[in-house]
Each structure stands twice: as C-alpha cells, then as structure tokens.
C-alpha positions in Angstrom: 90.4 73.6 160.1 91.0 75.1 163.6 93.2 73.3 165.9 92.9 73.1 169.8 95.4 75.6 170.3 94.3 78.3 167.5 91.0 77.8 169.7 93.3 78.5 172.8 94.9 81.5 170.7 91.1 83.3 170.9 90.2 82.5 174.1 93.4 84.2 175.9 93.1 87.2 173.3 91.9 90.8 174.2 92.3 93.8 171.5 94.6 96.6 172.6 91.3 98.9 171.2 88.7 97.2 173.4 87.2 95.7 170.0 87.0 92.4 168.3 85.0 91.5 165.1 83.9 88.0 165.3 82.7 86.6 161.9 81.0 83.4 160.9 79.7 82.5 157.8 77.7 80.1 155.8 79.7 80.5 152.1 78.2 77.5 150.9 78.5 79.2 147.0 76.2 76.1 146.1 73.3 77.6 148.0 74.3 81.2 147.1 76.3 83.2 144.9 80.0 84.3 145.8 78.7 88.4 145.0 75.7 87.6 147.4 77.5 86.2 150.2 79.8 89.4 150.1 77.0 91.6 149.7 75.2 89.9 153.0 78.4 90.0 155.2 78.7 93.8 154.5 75.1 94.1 155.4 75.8 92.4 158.9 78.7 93.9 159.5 76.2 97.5 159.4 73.4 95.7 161.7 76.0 95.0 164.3 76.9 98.9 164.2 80.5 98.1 163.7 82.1 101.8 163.8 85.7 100.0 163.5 86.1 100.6 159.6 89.9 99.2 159.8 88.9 95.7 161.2 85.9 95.3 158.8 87.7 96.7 156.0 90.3 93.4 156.7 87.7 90.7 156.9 86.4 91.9 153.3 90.0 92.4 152.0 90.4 89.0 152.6 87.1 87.5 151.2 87.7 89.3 147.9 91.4 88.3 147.7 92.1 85.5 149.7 89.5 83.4 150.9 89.0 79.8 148.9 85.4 79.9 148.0 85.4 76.2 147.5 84.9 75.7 151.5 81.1 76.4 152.8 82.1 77.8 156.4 84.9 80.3 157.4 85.3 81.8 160.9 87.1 85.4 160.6 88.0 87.3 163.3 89.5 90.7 163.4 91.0 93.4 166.0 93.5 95.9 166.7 93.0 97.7 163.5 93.0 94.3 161.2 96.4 94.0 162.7 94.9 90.9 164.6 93.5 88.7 161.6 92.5 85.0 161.8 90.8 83.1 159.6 89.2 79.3 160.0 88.0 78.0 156.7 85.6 75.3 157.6 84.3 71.4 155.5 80.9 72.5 157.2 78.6 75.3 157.3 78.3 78.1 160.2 75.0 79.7 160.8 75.8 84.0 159.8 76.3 86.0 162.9 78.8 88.9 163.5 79.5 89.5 166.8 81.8 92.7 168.2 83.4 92.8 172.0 86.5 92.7 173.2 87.3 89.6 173.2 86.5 87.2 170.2 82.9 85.2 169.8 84.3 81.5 170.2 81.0 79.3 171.1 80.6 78.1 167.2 84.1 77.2 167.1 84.0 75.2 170.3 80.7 73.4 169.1 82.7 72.6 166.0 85.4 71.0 167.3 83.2 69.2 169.5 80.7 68.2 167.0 82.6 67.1 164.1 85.3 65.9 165.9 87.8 62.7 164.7 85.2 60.3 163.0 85.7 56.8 161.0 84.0 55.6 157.9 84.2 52.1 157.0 82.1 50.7 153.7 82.3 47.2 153.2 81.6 44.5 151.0 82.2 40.5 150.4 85.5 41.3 148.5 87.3 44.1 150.3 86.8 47.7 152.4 87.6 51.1 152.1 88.7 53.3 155.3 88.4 57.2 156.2 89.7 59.2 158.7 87.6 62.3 159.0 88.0 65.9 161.4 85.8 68.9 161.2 84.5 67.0 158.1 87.5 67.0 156.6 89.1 63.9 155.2 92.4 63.3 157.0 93.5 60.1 155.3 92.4 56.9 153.7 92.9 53.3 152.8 91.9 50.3 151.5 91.6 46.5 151.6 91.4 44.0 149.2 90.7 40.2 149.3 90.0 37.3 147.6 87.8 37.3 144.6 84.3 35.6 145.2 83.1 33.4 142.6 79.4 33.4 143.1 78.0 29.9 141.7 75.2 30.3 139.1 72.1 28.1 140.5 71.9 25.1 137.9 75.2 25.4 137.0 78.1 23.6 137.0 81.8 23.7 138.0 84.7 21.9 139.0 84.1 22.8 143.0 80.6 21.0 142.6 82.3 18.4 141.0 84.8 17.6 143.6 82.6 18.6 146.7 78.9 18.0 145.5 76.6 20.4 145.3 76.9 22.5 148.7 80.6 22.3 148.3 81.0 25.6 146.0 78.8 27.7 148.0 80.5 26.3 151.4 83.7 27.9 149.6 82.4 30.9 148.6 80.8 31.2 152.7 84.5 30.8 153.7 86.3 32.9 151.2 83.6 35.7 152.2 84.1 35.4 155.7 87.9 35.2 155.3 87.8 38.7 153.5 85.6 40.2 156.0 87.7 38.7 159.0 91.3 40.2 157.1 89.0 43.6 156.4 88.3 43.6 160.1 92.0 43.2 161.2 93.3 46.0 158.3 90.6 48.4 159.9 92.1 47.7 163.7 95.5 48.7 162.2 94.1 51.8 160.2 92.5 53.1 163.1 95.4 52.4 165.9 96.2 55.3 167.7 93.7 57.4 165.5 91.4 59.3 168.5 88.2 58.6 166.7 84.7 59.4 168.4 82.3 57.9 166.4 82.6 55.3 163.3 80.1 54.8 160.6 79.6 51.7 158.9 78.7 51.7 155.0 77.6 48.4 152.5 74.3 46.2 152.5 72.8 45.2 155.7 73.2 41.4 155.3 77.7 42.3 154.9 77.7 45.4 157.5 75.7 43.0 160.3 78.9 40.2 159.4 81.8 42.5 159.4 80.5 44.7 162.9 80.4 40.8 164.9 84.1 40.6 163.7 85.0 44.3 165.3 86.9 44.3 168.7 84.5 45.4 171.4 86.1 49.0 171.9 85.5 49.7 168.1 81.6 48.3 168.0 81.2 50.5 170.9 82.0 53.9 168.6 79.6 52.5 165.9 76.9 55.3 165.9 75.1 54.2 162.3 75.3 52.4 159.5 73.9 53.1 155.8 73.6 51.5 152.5 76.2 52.7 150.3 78.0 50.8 147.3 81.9 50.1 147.9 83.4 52.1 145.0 80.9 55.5 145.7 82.9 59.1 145.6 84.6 60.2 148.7 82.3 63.7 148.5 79.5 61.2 148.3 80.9 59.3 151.6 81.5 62.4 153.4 78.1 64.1 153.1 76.1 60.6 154.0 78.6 60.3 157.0 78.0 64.1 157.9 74.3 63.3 157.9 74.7 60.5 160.3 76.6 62.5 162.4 74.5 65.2 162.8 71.5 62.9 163.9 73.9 61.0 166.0 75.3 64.2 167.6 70.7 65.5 167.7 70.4 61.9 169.6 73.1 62.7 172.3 72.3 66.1 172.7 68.9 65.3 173.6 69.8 62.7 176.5 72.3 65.3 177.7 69.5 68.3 178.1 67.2 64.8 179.7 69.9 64.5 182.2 70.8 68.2 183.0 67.0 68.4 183.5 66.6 65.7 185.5 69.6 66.0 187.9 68.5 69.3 188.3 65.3 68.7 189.4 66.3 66.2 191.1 68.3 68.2 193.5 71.9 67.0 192.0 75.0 68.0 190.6 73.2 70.1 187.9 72.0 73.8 187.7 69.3 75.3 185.3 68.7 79.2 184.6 70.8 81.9 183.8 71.5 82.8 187.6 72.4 79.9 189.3 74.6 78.8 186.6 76.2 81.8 186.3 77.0 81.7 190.0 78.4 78.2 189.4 80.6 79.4 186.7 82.2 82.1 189.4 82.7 79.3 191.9 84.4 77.2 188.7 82.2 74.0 189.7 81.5 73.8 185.6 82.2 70.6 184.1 79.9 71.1 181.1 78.1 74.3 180.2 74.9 73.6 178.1 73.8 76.6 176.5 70.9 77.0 173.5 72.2 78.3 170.1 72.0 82.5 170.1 71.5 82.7 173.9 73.1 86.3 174.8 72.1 88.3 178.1 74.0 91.5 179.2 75.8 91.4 182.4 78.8 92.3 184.3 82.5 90.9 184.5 85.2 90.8 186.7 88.1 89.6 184.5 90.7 89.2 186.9 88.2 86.5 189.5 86.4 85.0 186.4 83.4 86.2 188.7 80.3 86.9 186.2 76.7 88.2 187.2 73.6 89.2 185.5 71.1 90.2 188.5 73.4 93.0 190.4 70.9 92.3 193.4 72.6 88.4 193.8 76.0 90.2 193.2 78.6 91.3 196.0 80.4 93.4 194.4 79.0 96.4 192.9 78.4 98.2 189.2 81.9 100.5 189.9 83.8 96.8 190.7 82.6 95.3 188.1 82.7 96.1 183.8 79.7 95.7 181.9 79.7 92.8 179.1 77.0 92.7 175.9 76.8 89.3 176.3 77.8 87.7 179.4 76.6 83.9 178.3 80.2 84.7 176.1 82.1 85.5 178.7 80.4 82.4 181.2 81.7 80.7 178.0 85.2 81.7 178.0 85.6 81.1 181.5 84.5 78.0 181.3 86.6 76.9 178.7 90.0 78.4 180.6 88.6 76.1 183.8 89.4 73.1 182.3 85.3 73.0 181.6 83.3 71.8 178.6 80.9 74.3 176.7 77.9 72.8 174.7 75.8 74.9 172.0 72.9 73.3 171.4 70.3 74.1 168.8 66.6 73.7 168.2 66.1 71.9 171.5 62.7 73.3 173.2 63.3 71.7 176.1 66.4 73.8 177.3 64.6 76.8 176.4 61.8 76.3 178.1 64.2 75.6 181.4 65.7 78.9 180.6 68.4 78.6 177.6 71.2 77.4 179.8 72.0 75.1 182.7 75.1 73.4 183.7 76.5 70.0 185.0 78.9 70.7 188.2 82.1 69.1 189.1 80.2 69.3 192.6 
C-alpha cells in the first residue's frame, strides 16, 4: 500500500542517469502463473528498449527473491543503477505497462489512491453487524456488534408471550427487539467509523434489514452509501472484500461518467473547463488545473521546461523555442506531474468513448 507521501517521494524524484524504470504489474498468480508473469515482465521490459541493464536487472532480482506473490498488483520503480528501488505491492490489480523517463510513471498510482480510497462495509442483520475499514482494498480493521437474540414465533404455535399479551403480543416483541438491535448496530457503526476518513460505505444483508438499518444512519453517513448487496452476516472477509470492490468499481464507472458529462459540458458551454490536448496543456502552464481528466494510456511527445512547469506539444503555440525547451516522450506525464505538485487533482479514466472522442484529455480550471 502506497502512502500520500511515498506518492510525493516519486513525484519530486529525478535519476542522477536521466533514467527511470516505471513498472506496473497485474501478478494476479490466480489468472497466471508466477514463471509466466516473470517471463512477460522481461518481455516488456525488451519492448520498451530499456538499454539500462542495472535498473532492470533490480526489478527482477526482486520479483524472484523478494516480492510476495500472494498480492495481485505491484508498482516497481527503478533508477540510478537500481540504487533507487521502490516497490508498491498492491490488494488490486494494475494494467502491465513499463514506462522509462526520467522521472518515474505515477498516473496509475494516483488513480489508485483515488479510486480505492478509505471505504466502509457494513453487513447487517436482525441480530447484530459486522464492520470494515478498507484502503487500496486492503482491510484496515474491523469490528462487530452483537444484540439481542430474536425469537421468531412459529405461526400456530404457542408461548408464554402469546399467553400474557395475546396473539400479536410475541411478534410486537420480536418488532421491538429487532429494531432495538438495529438502532444499537447503528450507534456501534457511528463510533466505528468516528474519525475514520471514509469515502464511500457499502451496505450488506437482505433488502427488507439493510432498507431499516440505512433510516437509522445519521444523514452524513447515508450520504457516503454508494450500494448495497445481499450478502449473509457470517460470509468470509475475502468474500466481503471482492463484492465490495465490485461495487466500487461501478460506483467509481458511475462518477467518472458524470465527471467527463460535466467537463464536456462546461466546456462547451464556454466555462471553467478545457478539452484537447492544447488548450489544456496551456492551462496546465498557467496552473489554473484543479482536476486533470486524462483517458487511460494517453501519451503525446512534447517539450518541457522544468524549472516554469511550462509544457507544450504544438511548438507553433509555444514562446519559447526547441533550444529553451527539453523534449519529453510523453508530455501528458509530465502535464501530470505538474499538476499534482500545483496542489491539482489528476484523473485516469478508462474505457470512456466520450473523452476520447473530445480528444483524450480536458481539464476543470480553478478559473
């Protein structure tokens, strides 16, 4: 798991040799052998005409000797020689790429901390609730609530409630003692979730107990709910996790449409928006990004200059000329990076025709 200031770390570093490896890796061993995976990354590592044998030589040291297979994404990241070596094991998966420049590839990283940010996971019954904390799909902690037993009166049946109360008497008690648990659950998930900075909360158990336990949420936690499912109280947290991860991925599909609807429309619209790799680029120089919306695998050449954060594609709509600036592989990476050091927000956005149809990247400006 990365944190925000390993992220921070990458952004600010430049190898002394002008080179940095930039690995991410799907090493899901459930989908494809540990041998294979290796055998691939070598194989990318040749496509990208790395010529830096010390750097790659360190990424594969370490997936032979010290990587733990049992996570399905890693982000590696090697320079100076392998003398500058990071590793990011990851609960989710990364698409394969290998990127080389000299600076590291950070967009998947940023999309992951976005993405799979602090989530919640309640499931819920008549009796009791279980609570989890999860970050970059990893489980942080959890807990649990039990309350009263529920004594569910056979129709036709008799019992010393009926007796006392008549006939609607036992199942007026069991309505109470069910709403009393659900009330208590309610109040143990406030305190489980205090100070916690979650995003989004998912809400597990049938549809007749979730719709009674989300009316007895504060306002500010029924707000986060972004789904519920059907899901029996005393399933497996892997179980948990990959239904919640599910749910957040639509969740995350659903909010990344409306915000390619609004950069569209704003745009159009004359607003505080840009579309196309120019003019955003020009509003990256001017540091008027507050969110940088860019489709997955996007890369144009360019040119840089480092020290103003000034970037260009077109040299025609530049000032500066080819000797005043250095040419980048990729300069949607370094719009990226520049972004990010602004104070800005960079989203990576994938299978969305839309946006690339309005040119693979856009942005919404602070002005």
């Amino acid at each position: 798991m990365i944190t925000q200031d390993q992220l921070q770390e990458l952004l600010t570093y430049q190898s002394s040799n002008g080179k940095v490896i930039s690995l991410y890796l799907d090493s899901d061993t459930s989908q494809e052998n540990m041998e294979t995976i290796k055998r691939q990354v070598k194989g990318m590592i040749r496509e990208a005409d790395v010529d830096h044998e010390k750097e790659a030589s360190a990424i594969e040291r370490y997936l032979d000797l010290a990587y733990d297979w049992s996570t399905p994404g890693v982000a590696v990241f090697s320079g100076n020689g392998g003398q500058f070596f990071r590793a990011y094991p990851a609960a989710v998966s990364f698409r394969n790429r290998v990127r080389v420049g000299h600076k590291p590839y950070v967009k998947p990283l940023a999309h992951l901390l976005d993405f799979y940010a602090h989530y919640g996971v309640i499931l819920i019954d008549r009796v009791g609730a279980r609570f989890f904390e999860y970050h970059q799909g990893e489980l942080q902690v959890t807990d649990g609530f039990m309350g009263e037993e529920v004594h569910k009166l056979k129709q036709g049946s008799g019992s010393s409630a009926v007796g006392m109360r008549g006939g609607g008497g036992g199942a007026r008690h069991e309505t109470e003692v069910v709403h009393r648990n659900l009330r208590e659950a309610a109040e143990t998930a406030v305190a489980f979730f205090h100070g916690k900075p979650i995003r989004r909360l998912f809400l597990g158990g049938t549809t007749e107990t979730v719709a009674q336990f989300r009316e007895l949420l504060p306002k500010q936690m029924q707000s986060c709910i972004a789904g519920t499912f059907p899901m029996d109280m005393n399933a497996g947290e892997h179980e948990v996790r990959k239904h919640s991860l599910r749910l957040l991925q639509a969740a995350n599909s659903e909010r990344e449409q409306k915000l390619v609807d609004t950069l569209i429309t704003t745009a159009a619209k004359a607003g505080t928006a840009v579309l196309g790799l120019d003019e955003t680029l020009q509003a990256v120089s001017e540091k008027r990004v507050q969110t940088l919306i860019i489709s997955d695998g996007y890369r144009h050449p360019g040119y840089l200059d480092e020290s103003s954060g000034y970037v260009v594609a077109n040299l025609a709509k530049s000032p500066l000329s080819a000797k005043e600036l250095t040419a980048v592989a990729d300069v949607v990476d370094a719009a990226c990076l520049i972004t990010m050091n602004n104070g800005g927000h960079v989203e990576v956005i994938r299978d969305m025709p839309k946006l690339e149809e309005a040119g693979h990247i856009g942005a919404l400006l602070r002005y």
